[in-house]
C-alpha positions as CSV (number, residue, x, y, z in Angstrom):
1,X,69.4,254.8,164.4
2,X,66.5,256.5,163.1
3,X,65.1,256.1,159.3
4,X,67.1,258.9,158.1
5,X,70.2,258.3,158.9
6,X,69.6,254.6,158.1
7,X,68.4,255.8,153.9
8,X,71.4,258.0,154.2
9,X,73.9,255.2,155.1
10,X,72.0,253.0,152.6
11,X,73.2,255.7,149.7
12,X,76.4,256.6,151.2
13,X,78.0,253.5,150.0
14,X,77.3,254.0,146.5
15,X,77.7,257.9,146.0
16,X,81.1,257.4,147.8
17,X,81.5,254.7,144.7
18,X,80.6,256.7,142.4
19,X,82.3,259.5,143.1
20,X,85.7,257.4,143.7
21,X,85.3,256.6,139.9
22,X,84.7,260.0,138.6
23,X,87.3,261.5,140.8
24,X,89.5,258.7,139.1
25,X,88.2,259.4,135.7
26,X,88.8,263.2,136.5
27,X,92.1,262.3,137.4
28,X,92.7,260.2,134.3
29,X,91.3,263.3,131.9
30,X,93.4,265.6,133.7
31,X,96.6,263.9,133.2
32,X,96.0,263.4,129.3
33,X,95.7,267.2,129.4
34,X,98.9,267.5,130.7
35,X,100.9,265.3,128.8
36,X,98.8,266.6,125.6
37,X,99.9,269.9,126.3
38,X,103.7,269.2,126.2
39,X,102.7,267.5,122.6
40,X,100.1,269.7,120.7
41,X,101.9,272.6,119.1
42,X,100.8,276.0,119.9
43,X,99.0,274.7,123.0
44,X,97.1,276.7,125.0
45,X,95.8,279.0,122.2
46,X,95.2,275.9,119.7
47,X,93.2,274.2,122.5
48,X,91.2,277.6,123.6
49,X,90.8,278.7,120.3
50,X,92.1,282.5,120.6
51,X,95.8,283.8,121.3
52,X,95.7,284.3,125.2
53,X,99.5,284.0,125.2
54,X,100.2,287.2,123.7
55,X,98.6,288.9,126.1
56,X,99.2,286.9,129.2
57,X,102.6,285.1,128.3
58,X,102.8,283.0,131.4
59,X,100.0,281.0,130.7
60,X,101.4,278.0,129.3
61,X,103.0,277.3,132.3
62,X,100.6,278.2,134.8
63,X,97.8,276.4,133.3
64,X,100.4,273.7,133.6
65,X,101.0,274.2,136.8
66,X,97.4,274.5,137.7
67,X,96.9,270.8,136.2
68,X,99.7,269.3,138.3
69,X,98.0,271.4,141.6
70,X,94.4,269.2,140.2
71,X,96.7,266.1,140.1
72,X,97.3,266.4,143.5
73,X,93.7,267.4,144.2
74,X,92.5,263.9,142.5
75,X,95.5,261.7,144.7
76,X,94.0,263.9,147.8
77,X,90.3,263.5,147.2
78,X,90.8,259.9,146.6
79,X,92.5,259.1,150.0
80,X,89.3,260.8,151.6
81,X,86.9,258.8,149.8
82,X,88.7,256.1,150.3
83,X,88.8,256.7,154.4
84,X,85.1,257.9,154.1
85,X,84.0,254.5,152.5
86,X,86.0,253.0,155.3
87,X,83.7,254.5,158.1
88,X,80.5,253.5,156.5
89,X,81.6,250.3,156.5
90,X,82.2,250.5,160.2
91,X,79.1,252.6,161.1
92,X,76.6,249.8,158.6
93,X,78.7,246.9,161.0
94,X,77.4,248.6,164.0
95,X,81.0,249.4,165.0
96,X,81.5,253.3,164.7
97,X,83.2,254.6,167.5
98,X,87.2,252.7,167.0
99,X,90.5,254.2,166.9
100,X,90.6,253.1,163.1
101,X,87.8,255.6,162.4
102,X,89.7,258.1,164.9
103,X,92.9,257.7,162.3
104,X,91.0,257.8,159.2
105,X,89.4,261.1,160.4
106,X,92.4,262.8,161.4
107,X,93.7,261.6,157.6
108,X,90.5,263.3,155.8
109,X,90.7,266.4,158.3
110,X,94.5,266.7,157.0
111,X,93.4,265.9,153.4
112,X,90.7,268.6,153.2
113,X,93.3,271.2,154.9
114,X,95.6,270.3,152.1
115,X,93.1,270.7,149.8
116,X,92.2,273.7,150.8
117,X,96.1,275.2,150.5
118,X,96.1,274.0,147.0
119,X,93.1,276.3,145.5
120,X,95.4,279.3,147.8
121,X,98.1,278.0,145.3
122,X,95.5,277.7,142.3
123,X,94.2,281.4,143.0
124,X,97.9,282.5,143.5
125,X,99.2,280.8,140.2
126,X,95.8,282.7,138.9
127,X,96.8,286.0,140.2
128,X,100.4,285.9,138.5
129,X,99.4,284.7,135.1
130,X,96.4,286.9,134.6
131,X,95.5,289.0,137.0
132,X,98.8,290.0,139.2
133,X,98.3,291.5,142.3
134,X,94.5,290.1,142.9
135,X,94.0,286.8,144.7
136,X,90.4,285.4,144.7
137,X,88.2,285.4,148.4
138,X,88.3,284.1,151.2
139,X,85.9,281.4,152.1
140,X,85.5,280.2,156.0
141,X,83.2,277.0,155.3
142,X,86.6,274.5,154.4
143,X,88.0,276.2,157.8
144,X,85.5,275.4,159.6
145,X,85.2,271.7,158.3
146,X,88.8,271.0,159.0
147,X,88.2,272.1,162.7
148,X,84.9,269.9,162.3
149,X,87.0,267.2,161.4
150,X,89.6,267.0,164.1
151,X,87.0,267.6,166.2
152,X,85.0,264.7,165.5
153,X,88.2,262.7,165.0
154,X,89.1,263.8,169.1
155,X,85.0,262.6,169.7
156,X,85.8,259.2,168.0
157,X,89.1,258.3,169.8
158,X,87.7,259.5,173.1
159,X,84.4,257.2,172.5
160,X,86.8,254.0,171.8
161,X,88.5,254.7,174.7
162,X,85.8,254.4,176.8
163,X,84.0,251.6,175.3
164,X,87.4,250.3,175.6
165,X,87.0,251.0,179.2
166,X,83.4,249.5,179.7
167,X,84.7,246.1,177.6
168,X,87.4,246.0,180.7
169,X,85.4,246.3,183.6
170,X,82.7,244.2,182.4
């Protein structure tokens, strides 16, 4: 390992900490939003501070829904911090290349595709509350890491395998 990647395994752990308790805190806020906004009267325009209901009567509920889409966001983000934190565990233990890791990548390659469907439903929900017939761009990059992902998931399994092998014939 050469003295990069070994400073960028030594902060990985606790970035992937830190960000595990702001995505929870994020989470957290974003819940009391939603519950707050079945309680405060007049909510959304109290909140904003202008009448945006008037205008755009749908909004209550899709800024509702919108919250409920983060929810899952936050429950989603969690699980791949959580499986991320797992493989630089494995990787600091000198122990990389396992079917575990193989699992847990195939898990944040699904998470970040499911991710990436719920900002489609955010900029849908978007389009029909304010702006109806115009959805927001496209963006290749989360594509392209999903594939990434199952990619290097399929690169994992195949190197446990054959370590698996070389542990047998040795």
């Amino acid at each position: 390992m050469n003295a990069t990647s070994a400073r960028a395994l030594s902060v990985a752990r606790p970035v992937i900490q830190g960000l595990t308790v702001l995505n929870i805190l994020y989470a957290a806020g974003i819940a009391l939003l939603l519950g707050w906004s079945f309680l405060m009267p007049g909510w959304p325009e109290r909140a904003l501070g202008f009448d945006i209901a008037s205008k755009y009567p749908l909004v209550p509920l899709g800024l509702r829904a919108i919250i409920v889409v983060g929810l899952i966001g936050a429950a989603l983000a969690h699980t791949v911090l959580r499986r991320l934190l797992a493989i630089v565990h494995t990787v600091r233990d000198g122990d990389p290349f396992n079917l575990d890791n193989a699992r847990r990548l195939d898990a944040i390659a699904w998470s970040v595709l499911a991710l990436e469907l719920l900002r489609m439903i955010v900029m849908a929900i978007a389009a029909a509350v304010w702006e109806p017939g115009r959805l927001g761009g496209f963006s290749f990059a989360p594509w392209l890491a999903v594939l990434l992902l199952f990619v290097l998931s399929g690169v994992f399994a195949h190197g446990a395998r054959m370590r698996a092998d070389l542990e047998g014939t040795v």
